[in-house]
N, C-alpha and C positions, 0 to 999 in steps of 0.2 A: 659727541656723535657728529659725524661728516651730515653738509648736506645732503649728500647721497642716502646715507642712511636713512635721514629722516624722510626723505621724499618716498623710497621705496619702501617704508609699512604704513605711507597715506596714499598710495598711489590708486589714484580715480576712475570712473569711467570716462572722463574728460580728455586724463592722459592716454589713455588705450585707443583713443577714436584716432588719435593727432599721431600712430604707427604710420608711417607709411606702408603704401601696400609690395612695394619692393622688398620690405623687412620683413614682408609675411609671407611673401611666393618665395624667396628664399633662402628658408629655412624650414626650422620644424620646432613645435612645441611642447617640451615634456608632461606627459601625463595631461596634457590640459581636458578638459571638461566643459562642455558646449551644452547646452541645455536640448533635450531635444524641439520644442517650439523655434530655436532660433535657427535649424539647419532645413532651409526649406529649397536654397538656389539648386542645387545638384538634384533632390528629390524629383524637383519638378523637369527637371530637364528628362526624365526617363520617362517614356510613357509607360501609363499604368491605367487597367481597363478588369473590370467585369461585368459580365454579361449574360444571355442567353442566346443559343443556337440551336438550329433546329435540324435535325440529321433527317431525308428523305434519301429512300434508294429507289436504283434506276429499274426494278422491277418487283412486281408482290406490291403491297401496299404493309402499312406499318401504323400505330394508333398508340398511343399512351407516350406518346414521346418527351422527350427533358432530354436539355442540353446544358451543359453551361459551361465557360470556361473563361479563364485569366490569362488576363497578358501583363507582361515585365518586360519593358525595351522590347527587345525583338524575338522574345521566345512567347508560346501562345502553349497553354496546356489545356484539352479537351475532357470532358467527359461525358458522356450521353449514352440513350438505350431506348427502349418502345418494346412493341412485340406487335408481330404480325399480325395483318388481319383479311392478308389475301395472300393465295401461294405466287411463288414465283416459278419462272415456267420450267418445266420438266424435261424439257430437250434443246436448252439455248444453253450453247458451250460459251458466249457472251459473258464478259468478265462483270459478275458483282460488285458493284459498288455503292457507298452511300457520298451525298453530297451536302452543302449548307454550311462548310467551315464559317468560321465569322469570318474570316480575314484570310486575304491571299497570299497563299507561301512563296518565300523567297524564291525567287528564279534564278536557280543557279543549283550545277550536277544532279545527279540524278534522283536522290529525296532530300525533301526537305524537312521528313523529320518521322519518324514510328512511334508504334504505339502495338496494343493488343487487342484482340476482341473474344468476348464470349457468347456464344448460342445455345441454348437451350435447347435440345432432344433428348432423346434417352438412352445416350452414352456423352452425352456432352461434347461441347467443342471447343477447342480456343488456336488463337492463329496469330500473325502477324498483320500489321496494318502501315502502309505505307503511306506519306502526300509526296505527290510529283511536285516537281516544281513550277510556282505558278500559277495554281489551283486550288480550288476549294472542295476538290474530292479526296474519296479517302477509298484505296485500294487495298483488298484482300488477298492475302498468301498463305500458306501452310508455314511452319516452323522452319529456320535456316533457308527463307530462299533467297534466291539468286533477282534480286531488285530489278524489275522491270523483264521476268520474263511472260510471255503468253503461252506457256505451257498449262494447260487444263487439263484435270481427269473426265474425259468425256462420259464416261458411266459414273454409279454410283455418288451418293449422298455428300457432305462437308465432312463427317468422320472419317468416309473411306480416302477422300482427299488429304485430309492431315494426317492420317497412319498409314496411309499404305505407302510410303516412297519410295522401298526400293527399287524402282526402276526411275525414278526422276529425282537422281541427285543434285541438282539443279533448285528444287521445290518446286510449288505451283502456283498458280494462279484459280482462285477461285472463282467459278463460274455460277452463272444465275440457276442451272441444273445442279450444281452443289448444296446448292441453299433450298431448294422443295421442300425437304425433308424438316430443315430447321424454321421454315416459312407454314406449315401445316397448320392450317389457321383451327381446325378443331382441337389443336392443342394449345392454343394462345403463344408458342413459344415467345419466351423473351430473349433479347438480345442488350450487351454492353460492349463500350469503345471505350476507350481511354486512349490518349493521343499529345504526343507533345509533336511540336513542330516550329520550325523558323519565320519569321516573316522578313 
């Protein structure tokens, strides 16, 4: 048996340290197998977070609220809900929104990242959810719309806003008179968001 031989079925942790690190950047290691306690440099370099957040909107008031949501590097996923406990107002064509992201979205084109919401009344509702970029608000649409328009249904509830579109192919933007309905505090309506977004 060659030196060789014999040295490569005793070969140590001794000899493995004394690699240069040239012979490791480059190349590559067949099948090799790393414990996972021993891979922590790279882990750590990604930031990684969970938490709680707290969703407030800019009109009605809201009560039972939970937030929570995780971050990986630069993406943040949301999820949260409450249910009202004051109406919002009945004739403000002013755009609904809630606020309290944990973390400010990347700034840069026009979202920085959607999501969906659902409200509680009695035909139900669910929409799209937008964050600008920038921000730690979270803006309401109807289904398919056109990001970043202020078109609103001036009359009528958040149902009639998310099914009636044939005349705003565009989609809409939902207004704090949209929400009344789903805000009707004699019926406790609840509310949910789920939300991924960039930071």
């Amino acid at each position: 048996m060659s030196t060789y031989e014999a040295l490569k079925y005793t070969f140590t942790g001794a000899n493995i340290t004394g690699i240069p690190t040239s012979a490791v950047s480059s190349g590559t290691f067949a099948d090799a197998r790393i414990s996972s306690g021993s891979v922590t440099q790279h882990v750590t370099a990604v930031t990684q977070a969970q938490s709680t957040w707290t969703p407030a909107v800019n009109d009605g008031g809201i009560t039972g609220v939970y937030g929570r949501y995780s971050r990986t590097g630069n993406l943040v996923t949301c999820v949260g809900g409450g249910y009202f406990n004051s109406r919002t107002s009945t004739s403000s064509n002013d755009a609904f929104q809630v606020s309290g992201l944990p973390i400010t979205s990347y700034n840069g084109g026009t979202s920085s990242g959607s999501g969906y919401f659902g409200f509680n009344n009695q035909l139900g509702s669910r929409g799209v959810l937008n964050v600008p970029p920038n921000s730690t608000t979270i803006d309401f649409y109807s289904d398919g719309p056109n990001i970043g328009t202020t078109t609103t249904r001036s009359t009528g509830h958040i149902y009639d806003a998310l099914r009636n579109q044939a005349d705003y192919p565009g989609g809409l933007r939902i207004s704090k008179r949209n929400m009344s309905e789903s805000s009707n505090v004699n019926n406790n309506y609840y509310f949910f968001l789920f939300i991924v977004y960039m930071v």
